[in-house]
Backbone of each chain as ProteinMPNN parsed JSONL, in Angstrom:
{"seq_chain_A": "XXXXXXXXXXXXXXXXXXXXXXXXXXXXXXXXXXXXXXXXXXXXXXXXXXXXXXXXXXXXXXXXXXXXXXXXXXXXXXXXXXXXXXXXXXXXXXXXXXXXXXXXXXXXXXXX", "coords_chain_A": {"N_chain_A": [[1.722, -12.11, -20.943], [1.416, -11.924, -17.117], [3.811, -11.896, -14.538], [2.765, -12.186, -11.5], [3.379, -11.352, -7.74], [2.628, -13.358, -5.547], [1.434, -14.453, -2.35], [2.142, -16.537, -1.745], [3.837, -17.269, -3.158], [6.474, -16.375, -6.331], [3.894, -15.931, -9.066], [2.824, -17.145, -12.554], [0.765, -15.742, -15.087], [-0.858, -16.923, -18.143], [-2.509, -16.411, -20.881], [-5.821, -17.921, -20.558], [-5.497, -19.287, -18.338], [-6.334, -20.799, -15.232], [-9.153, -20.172, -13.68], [-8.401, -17.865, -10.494], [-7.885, -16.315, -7.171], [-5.516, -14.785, -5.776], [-3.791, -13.665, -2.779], [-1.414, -10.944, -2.702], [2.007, -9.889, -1.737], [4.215, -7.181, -0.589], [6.073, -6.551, -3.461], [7.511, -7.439, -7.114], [5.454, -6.742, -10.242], [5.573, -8.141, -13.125], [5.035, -7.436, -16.052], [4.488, -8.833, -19.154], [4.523, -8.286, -22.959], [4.652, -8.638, -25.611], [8.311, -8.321, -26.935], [8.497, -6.757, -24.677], [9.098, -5.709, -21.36], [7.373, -4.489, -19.083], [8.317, -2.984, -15.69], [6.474, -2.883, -12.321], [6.277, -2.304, -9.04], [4.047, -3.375, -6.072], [2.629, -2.248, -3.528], [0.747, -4.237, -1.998], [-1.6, -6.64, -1.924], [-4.397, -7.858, -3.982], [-4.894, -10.613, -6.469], [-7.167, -11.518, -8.803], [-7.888, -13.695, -11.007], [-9.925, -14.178, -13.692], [-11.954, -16.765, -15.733], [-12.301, -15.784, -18.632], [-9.536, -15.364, -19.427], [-8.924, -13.014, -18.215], [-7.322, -10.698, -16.066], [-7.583, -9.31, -13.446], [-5.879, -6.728, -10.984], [-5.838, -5.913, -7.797], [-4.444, -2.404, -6.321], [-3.141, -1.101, -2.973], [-0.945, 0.165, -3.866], [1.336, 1.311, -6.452], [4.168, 1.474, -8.467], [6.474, 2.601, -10.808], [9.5, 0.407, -11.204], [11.859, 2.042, -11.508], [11.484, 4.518, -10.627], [11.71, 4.113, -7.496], [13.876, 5.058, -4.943], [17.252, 4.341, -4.551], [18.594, 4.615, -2.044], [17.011, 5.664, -0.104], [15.484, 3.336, 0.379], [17.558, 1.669, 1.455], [18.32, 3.471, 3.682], [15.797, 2.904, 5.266], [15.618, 0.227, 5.51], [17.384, -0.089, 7.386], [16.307, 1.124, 9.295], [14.14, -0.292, 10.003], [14.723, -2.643, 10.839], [16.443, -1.859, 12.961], [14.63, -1.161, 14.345], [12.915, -3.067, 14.828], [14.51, -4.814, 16.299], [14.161, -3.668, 18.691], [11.541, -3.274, 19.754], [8.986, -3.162, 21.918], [5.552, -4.259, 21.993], [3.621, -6.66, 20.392], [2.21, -5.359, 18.629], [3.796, -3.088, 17.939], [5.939, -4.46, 17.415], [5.182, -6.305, 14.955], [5.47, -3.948, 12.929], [7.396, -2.743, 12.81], [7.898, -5.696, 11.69], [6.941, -5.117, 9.298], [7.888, -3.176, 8.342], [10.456, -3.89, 7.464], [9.799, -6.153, 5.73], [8.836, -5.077, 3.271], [10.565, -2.843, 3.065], [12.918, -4.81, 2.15], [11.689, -6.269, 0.133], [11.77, -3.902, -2.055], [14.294, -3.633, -1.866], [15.078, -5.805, -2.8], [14.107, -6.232, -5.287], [14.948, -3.403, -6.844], [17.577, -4.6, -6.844], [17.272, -7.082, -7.735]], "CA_chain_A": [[1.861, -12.816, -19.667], [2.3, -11.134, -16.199], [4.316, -12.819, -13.429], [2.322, -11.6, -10.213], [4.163, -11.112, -6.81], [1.744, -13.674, -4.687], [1.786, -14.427, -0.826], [2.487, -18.043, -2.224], [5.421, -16.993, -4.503], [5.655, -15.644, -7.442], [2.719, -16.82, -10.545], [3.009, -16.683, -13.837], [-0.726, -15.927, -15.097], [-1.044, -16.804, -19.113], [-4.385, -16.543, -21.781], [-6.533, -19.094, -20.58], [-5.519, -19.808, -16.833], [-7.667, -21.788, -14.142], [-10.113, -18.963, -12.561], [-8.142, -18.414, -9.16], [-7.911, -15.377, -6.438], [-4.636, -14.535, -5.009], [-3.245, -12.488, -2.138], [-0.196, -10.334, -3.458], [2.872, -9.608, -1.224], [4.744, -6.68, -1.721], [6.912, -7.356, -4.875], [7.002, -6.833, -8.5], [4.524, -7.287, -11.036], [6.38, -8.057, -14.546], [4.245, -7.72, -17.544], [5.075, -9.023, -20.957], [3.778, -7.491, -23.866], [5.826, -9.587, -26.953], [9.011, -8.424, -26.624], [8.494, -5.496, -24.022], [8.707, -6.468, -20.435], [7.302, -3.788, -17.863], [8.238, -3.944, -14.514], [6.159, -2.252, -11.468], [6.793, -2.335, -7.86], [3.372, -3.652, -5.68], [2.452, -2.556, -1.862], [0.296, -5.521, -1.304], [-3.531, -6.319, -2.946], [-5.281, -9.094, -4.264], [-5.141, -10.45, -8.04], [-8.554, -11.882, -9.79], [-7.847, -14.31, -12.523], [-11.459, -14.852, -14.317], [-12.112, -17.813, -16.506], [-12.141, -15.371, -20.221], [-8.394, -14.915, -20.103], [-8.846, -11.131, -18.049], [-6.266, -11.015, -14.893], [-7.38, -8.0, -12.177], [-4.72, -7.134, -9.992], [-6.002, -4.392, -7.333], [-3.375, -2.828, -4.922], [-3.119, 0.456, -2.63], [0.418, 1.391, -4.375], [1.829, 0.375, -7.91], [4.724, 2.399, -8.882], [7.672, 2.117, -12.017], [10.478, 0.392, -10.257], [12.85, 3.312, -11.865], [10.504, 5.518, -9.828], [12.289, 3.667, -6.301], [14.978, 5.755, -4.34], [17.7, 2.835, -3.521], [19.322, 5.321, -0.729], [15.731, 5.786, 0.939], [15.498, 1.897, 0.679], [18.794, 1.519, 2.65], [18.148, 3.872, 5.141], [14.17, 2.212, 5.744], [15.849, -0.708, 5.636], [18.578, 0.254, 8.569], [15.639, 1.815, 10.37], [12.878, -0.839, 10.734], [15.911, -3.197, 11.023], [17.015, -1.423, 14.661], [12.984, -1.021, 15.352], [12.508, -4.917, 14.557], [15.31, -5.561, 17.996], [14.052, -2.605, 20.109], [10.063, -3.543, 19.547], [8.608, -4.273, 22.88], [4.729, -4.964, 21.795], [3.393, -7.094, 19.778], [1.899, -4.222, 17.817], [5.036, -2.644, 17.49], [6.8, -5.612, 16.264], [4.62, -6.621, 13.926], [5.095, -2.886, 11.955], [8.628, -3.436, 12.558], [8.328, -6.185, 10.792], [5.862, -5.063, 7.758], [8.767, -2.057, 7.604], [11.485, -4.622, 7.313], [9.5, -6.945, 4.665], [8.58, -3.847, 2.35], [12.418, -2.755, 2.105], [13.308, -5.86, 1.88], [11.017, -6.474, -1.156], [11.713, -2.961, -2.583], [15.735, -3.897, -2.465], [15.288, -7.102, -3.989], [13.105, -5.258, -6.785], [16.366, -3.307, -6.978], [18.803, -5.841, -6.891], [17.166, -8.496, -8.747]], "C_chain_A": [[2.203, -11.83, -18.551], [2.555, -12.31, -15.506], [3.927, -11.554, -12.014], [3.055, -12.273, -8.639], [2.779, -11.891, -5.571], [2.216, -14.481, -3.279], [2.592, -16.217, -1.117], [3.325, -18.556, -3.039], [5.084, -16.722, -5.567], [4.622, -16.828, -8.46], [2.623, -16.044, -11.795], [1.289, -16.698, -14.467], [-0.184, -15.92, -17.133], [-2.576, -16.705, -20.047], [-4.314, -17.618, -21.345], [-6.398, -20.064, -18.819], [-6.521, -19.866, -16.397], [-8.091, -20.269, -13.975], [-9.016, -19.108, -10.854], [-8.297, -16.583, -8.819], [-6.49, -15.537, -5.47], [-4.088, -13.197, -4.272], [-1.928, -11.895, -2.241], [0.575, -9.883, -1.792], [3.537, -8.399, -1.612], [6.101, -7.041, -2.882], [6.818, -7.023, -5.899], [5.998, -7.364, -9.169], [5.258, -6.895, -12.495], [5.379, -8.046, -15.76], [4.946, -7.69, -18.785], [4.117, -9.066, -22.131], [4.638, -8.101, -25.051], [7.454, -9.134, -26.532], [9.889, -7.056, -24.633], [7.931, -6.249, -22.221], [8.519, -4.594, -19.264], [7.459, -3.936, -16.598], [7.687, -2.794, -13.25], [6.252, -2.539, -10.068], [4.954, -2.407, -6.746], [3.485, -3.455, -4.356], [2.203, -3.375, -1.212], [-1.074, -5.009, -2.278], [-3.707, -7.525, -3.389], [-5.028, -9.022, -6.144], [-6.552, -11.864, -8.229], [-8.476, -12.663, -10.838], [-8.923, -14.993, -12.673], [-10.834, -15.99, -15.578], [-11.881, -17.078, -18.382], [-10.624, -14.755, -19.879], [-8.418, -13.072, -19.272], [-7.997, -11.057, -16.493], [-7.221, -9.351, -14.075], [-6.608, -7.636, -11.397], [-5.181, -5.465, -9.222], [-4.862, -4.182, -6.559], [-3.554, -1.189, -4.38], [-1.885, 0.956, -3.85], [0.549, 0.505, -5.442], [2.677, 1.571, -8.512], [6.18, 1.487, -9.877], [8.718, 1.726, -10.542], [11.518, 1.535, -10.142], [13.019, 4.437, -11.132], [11.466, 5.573, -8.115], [13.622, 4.388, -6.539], [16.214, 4.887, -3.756], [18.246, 3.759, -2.252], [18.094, 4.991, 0.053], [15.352, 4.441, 1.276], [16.108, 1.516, 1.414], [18.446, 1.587, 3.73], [16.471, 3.007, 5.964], [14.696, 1.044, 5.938], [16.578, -1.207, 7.115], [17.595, 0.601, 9.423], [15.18, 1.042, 10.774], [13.783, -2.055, 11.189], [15.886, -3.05, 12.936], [15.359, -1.461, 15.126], [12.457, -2.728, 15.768], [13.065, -5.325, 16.612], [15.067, -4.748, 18.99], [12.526, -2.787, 20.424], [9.951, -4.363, 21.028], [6.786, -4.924, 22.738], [4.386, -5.845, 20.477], [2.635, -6.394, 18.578], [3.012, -3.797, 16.894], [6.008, -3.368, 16.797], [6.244, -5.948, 15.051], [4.835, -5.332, 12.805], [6.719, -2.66, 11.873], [8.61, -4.662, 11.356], [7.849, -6.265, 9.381], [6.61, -4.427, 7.297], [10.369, -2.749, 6.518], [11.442, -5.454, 5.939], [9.317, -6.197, 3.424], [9.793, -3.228, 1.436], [13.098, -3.765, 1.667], [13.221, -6.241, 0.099], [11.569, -5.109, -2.454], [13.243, -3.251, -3.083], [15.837, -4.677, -3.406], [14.7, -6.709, -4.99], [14.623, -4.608, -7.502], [17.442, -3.991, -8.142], [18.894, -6.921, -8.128], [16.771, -8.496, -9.968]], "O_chain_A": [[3.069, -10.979, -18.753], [1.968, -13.387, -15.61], [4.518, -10.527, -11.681], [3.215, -13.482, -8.469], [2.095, -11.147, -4.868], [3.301, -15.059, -3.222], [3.535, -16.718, -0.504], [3.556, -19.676, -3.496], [3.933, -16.705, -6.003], [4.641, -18.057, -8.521], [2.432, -14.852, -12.034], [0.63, -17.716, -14.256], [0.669, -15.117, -17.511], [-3.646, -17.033, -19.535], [-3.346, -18.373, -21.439], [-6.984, -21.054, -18.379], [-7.54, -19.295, -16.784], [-7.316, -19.33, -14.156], [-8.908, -20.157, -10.219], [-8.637, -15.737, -9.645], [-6.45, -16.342, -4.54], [-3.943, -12.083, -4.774], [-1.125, -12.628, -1.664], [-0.134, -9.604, -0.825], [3.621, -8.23, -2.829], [6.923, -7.944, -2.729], [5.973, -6.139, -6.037], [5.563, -8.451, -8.79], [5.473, -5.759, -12.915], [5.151, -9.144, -16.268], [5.704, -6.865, -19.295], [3.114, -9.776, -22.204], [5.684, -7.452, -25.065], [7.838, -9.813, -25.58], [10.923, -6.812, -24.011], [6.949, -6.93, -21.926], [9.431, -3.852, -18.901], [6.887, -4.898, -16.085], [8.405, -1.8, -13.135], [6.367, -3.763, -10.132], [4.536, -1.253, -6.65], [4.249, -4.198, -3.74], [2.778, -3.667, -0.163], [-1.451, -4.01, -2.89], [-2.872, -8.335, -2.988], [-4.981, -8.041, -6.886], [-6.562, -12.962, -7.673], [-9.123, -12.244, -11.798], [-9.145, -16.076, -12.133], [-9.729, -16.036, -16.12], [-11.378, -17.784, -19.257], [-10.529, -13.545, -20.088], [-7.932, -12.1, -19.851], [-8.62, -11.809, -15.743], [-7.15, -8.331, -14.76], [-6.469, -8.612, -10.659], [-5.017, -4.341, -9.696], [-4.212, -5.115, -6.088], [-3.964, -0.264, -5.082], [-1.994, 1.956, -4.559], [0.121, -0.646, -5.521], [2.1, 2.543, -8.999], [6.664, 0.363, -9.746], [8.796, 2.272, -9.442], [11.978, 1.946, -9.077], [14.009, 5.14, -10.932], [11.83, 6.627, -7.593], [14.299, 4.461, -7.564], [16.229, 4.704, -2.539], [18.156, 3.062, -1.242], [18.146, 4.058, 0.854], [14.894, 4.257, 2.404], [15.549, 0.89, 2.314], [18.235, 0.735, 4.594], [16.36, 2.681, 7.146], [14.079, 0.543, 6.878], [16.421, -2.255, 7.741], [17.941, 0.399, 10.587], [15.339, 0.97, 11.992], [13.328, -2.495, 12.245], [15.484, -3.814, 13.813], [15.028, -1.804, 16.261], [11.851, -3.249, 16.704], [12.475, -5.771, 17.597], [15.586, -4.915, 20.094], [12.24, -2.372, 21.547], [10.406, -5.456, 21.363], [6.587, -5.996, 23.309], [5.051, -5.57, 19.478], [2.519, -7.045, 17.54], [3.191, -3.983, 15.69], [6.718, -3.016, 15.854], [6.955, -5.845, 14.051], [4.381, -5.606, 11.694], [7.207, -2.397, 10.774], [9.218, -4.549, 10.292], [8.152, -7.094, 8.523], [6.683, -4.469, 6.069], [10.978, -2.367, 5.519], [12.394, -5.579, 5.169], [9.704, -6.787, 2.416], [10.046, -3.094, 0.239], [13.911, -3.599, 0.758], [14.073, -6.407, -0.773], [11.714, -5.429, -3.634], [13.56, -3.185, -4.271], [16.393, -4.546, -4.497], [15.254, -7.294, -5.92], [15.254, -5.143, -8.413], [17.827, -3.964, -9.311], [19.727, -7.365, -8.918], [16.731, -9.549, -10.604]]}, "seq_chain_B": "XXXXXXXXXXXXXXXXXXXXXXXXXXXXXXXXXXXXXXXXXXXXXXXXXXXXXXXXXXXXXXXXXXXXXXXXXXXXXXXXXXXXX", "coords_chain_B": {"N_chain_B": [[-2.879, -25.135, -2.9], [-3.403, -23.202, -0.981], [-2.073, -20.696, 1.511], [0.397, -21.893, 4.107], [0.496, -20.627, 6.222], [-1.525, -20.203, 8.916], [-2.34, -17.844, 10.372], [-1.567, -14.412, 9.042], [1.571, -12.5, 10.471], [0.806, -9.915, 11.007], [-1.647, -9.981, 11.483], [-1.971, -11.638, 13.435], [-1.481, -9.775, 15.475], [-3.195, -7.647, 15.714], [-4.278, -6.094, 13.761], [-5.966, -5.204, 11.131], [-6.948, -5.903, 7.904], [-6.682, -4.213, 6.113], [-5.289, -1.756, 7.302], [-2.623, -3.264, 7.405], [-2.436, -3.004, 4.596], [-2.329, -0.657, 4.337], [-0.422, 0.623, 5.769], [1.845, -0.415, 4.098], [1.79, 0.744, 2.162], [2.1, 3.241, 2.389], [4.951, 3.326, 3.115], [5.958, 2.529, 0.483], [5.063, 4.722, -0.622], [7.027, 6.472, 0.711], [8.983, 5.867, 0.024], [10.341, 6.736, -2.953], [11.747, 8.566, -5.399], [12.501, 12.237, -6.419], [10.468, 14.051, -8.443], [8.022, 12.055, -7.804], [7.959, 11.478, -5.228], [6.393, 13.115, -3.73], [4.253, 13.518, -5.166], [2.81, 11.51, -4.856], [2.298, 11.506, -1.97], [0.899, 14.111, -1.581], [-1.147, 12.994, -3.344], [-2.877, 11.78, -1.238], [-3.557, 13.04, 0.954], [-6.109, 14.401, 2.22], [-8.724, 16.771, 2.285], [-11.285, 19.018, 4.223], [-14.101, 20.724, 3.274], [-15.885, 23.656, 4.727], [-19.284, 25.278, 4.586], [-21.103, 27.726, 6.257], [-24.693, 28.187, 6.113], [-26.391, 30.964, 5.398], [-29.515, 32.765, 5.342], [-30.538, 31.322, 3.277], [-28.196, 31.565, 1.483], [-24.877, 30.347, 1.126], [-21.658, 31.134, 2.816], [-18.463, 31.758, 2.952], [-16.457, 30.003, 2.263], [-14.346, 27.535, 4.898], [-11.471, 25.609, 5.071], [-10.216, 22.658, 5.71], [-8.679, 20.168, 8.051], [-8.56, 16.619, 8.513], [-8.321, 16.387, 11.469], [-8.718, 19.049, 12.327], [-11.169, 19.304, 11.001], [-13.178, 17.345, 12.947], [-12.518, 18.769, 15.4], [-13.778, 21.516, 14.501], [-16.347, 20.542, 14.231], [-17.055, 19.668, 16.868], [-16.966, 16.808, 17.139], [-14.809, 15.371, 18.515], [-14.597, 13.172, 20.047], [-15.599, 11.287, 17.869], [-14.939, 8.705, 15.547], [-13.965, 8.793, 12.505], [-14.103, 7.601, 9.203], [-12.851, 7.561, 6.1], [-13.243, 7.184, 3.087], [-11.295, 6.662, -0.118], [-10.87, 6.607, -3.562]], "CA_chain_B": [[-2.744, -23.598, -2.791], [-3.373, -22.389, 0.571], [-1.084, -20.686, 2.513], [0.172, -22.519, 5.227], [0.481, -20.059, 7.736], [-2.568, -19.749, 9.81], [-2.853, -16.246, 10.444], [-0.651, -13.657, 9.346], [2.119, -12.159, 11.88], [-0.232, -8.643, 11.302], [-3.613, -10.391, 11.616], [-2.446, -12.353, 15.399], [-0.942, -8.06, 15.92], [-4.626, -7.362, 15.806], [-3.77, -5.569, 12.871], [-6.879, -5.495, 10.23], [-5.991, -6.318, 6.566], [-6.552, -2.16, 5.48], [-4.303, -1.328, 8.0], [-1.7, -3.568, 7.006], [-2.0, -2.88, 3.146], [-1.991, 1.168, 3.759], [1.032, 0.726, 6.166], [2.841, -1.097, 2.929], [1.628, 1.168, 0.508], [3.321, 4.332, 2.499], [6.507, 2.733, 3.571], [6.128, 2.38, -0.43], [5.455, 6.059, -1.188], [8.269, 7.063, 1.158], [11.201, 5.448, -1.261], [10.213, 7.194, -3.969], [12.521, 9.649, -5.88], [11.026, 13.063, -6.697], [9.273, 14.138, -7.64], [7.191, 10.987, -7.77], [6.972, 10.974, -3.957], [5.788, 14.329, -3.634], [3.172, 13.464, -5.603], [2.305, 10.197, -4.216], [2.272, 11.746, -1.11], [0.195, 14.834, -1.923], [-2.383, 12.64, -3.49], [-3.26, 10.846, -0.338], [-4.002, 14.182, 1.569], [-7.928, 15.093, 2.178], [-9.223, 18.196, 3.139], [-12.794, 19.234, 3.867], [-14.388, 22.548, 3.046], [-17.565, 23.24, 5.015], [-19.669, 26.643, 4.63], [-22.444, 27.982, 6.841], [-25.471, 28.17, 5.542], [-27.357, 32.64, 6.16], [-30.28, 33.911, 4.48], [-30.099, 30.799, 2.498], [-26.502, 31.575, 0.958], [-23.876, 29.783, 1.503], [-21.141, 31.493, 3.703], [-17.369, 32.153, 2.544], [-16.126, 28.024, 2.788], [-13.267, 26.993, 5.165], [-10.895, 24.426, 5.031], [-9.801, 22.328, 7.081], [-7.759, 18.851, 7.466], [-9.473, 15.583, 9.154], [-8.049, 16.702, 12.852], [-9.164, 20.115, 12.459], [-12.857, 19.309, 10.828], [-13.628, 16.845, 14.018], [-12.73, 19.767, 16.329], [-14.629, 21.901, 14.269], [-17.825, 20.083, 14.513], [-17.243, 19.207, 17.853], [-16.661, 15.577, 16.916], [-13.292, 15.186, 18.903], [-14.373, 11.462, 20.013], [-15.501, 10.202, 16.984], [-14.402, 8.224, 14.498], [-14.313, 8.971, 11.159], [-13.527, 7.006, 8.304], [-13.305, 8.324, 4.921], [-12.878, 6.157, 2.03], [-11.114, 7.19, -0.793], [-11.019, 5.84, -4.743]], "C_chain_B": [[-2.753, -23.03, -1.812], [-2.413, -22.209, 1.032], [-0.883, -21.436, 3.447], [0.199, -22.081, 6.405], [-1.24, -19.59, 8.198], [-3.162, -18.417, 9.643], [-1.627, -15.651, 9.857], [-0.023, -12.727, 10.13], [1.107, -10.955, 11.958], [-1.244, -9.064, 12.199], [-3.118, -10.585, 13.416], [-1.659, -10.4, 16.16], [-2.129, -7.36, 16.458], [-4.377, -6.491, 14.861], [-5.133, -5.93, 11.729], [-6.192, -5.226, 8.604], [-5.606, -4.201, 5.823], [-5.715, -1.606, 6.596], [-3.448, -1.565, 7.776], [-1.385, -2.612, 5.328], [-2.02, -0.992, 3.28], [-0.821, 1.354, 4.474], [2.368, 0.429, 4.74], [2.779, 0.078, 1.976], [2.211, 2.286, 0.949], [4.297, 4.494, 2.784], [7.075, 2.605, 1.24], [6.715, 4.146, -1.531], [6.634, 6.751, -0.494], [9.767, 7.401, 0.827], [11.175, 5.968, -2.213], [10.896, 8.536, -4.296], [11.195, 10.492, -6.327], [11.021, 13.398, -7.513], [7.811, 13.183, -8.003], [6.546, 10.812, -6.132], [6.205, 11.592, -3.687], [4.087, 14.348, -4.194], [1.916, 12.458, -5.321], [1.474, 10.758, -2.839], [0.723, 12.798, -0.696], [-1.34, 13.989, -2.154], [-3.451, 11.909, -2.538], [-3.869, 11.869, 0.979], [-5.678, 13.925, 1.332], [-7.865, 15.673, 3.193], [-10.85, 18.365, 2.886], [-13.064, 20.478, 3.823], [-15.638, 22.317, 3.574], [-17.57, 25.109, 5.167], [-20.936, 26.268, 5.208], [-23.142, 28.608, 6.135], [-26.62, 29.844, 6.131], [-27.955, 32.88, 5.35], [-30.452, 32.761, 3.351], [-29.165, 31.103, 1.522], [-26.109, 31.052, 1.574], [-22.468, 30.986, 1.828], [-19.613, 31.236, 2.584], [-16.866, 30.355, 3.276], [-14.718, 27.812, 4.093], [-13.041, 25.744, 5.308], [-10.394, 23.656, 6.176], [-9.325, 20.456, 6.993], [-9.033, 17.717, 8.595], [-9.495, 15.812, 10.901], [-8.914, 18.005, 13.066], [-10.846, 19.796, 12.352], [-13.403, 18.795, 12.56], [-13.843, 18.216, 15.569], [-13.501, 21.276, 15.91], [-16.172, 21.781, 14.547], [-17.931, 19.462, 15.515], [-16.981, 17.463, 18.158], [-15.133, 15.054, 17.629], [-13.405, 13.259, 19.217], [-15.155, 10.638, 19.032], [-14.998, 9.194, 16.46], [-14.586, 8.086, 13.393], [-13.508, 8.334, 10.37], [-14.024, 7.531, 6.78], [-12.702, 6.92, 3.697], [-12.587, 6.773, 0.289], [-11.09, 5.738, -1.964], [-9.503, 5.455, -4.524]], "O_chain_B": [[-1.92, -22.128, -1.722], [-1.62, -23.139, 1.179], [-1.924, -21.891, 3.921], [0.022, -22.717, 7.444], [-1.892, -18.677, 7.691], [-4.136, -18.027, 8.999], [-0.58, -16.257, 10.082], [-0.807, -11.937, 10.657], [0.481, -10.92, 13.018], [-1.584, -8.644, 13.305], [-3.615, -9.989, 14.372], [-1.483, -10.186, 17.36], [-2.109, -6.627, 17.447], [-4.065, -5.539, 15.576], [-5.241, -7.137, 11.512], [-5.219, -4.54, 8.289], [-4.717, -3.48, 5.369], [-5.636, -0.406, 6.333], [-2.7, -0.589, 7.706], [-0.458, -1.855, 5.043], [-1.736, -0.243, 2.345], [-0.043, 2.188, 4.01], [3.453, 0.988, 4.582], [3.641, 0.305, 1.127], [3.009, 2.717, 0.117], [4.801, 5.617, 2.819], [8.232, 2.611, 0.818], [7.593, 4.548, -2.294], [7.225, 7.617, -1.138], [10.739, 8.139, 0.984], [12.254, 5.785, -2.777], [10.682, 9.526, -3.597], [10.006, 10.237, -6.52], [12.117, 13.027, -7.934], [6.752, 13.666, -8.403], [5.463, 10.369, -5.749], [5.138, 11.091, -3.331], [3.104, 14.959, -3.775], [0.696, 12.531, -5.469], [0.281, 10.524, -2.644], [-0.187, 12.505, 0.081], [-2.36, 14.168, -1.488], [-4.568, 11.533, -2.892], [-4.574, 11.387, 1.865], [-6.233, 13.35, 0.396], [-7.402, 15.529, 4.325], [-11.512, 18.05, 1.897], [-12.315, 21.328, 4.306], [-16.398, 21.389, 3.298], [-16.711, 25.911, 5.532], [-21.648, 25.28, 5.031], [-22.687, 29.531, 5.459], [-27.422, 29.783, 7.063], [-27.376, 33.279, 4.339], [-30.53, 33.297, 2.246], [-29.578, 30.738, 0.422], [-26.578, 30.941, 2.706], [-22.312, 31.776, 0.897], [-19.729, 30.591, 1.542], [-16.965, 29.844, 4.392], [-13.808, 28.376, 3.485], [-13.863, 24.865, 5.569], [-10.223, 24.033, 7.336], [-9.607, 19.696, 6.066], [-10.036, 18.093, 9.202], [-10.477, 15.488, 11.568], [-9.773, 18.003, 13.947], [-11.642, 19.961, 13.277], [-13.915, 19.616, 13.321], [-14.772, 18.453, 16.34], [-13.79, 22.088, 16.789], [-16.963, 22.634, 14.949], [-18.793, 18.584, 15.506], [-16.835, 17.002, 19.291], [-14.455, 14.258, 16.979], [-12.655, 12.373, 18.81], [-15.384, 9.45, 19.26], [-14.367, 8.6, 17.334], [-15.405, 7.234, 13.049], [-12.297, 8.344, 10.592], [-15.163, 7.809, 6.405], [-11.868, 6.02, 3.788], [-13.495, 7.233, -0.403], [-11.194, 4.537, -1.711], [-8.937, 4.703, -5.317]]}, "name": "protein", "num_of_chains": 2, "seq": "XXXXXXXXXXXXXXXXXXXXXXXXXXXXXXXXXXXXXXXXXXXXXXXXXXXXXXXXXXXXXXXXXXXXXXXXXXXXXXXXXXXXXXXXXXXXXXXXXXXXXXXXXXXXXXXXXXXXXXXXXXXXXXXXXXXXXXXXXXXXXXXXXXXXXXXXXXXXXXXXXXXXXXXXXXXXXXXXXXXXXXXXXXXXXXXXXXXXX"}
């Protein structure tokens, strides 16, 4: 089973799920292997669940959570944070707030 | 199933979806202990090598990064898009 990190909350995909196409958030992606649970850390990307039981999950980034720096999380967190309330376009806010949702996600990866 | 938000805050940013998802994915490689980032980081680099062509031989190659090539080949107002695996 994996439990995929989708824009629509998380989904648990098992053998034999509906055919669907979902847009991934960043977040984890848990895979369970019998008693062995992997857990990886997702930028953003799309997952593919075909009709024979085969899941796709593309993404730019996919790294071990173990891999994540929690200090460098902090500080990104503290940064896009102060950029979020100083953002005067709508450009600029918006990357403010992709910086904000990213650490966010990366803490709670962390954390949770 | 559908989301219910309309657009996302990127998309009404004017923000195209490969813009968003490579902003995420290096705010991603940035947190990374090393040397995992280093490597992350590294792998996302491209460089071009171009050699002139004398006598039909090929010429001693130089390198050169995506800023540099354009002003190499005169290309300063292009736009180049490279697409990597």
């Amino acid at each position: 089973m994996v439990i995929i990190p989708a824009t629509t909350g998380q989904m648990g995909v098992l053998p034999g799920h509906v055919p669907t196409i979902a847009e991934l958030k960043p977040g984890v992606l848990s895979v369970h292997e019998g008693n062995e649970t992997k857990k990886y850390f997702l930028s953003s990307g799309f997952a593919f669940i075909h009709a024979n039981s085969v899941a796709d999950i593309i993404v730019v980034e996919a790294v071990q959570v173990d891999h994540i720096d929690p200090s460098l999380v902090q500080k990104g967190l503290a940064e896009f944070t102060q950029k979020l309330s100083s953002a005067t376009t709508d450009l600029e806010k918006a990357e403010a707030q992709i910086g904000v949702d990213v650490h966010s996600a990366l803490n709670s990866a962390l954390t949770g | 199933m559908a989301s219910n938000a309309a657009v996302p805050f990127w998309r009404a940013a004017g923000m195209t979806y490969i813009t968003y998802s490579n902003i995420c994915a290096n705010l991603v490689r940035n947190c990374l202990k090393e040397p995992h980032k280093t490597e992350a980081i590294n792998r996302e680099k491209v460089h071009f090598s171009i050699s002139k062509w004398e006598g039909g031989k090929p010429q001693r190659p130089s390198l050169f990064d995506l800023i540099h090539l354009k002003h190499e080949l005169g290309w300063e107002n292009c736009s180049l898009n490279v697409i990597m695996e």
